[in-house]
C-alpha positions in Angstrom: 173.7 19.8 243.4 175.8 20.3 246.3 178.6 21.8 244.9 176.3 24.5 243.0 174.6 25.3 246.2 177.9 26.3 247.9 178.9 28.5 244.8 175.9 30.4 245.2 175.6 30.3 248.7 179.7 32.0 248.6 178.7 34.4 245.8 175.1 35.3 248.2 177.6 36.5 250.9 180.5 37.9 248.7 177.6 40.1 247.4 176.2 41.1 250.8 179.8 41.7 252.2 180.3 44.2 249.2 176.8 46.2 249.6 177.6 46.5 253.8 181.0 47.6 252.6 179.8 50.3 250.3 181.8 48.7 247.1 178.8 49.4 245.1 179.1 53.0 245.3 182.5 53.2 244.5 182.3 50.8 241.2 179.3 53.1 239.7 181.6 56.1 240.1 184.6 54.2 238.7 182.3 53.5 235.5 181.5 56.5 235.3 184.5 57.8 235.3 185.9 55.5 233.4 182.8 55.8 230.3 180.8 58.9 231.5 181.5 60.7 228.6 179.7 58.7 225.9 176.4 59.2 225.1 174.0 56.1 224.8 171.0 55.7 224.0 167.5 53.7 226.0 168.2 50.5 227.3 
């Protein structure tokens, strides 16, 4: 239980280091650049 509780406790403040840092931003305009083109349909 330990061990689990430091993964998620790491993968907690990987996550909030990425949104302060604005990474979010920049991986939804990698995808779509890198797949804007298709169509899809409702999710």
């Amino acid at each position: 239980m330990g061990g689990s509780t430091k993964f998620v406790f790491l993968f907690v403040l990987f996550g909030a280091l990425l949104d302060k840092a604005g990474a979010g931003n920049h991986f939804i305009k990698m995808a779509f650049g890198a797949l804007g083109h298709l169509k899809s349909g409702p999710a």
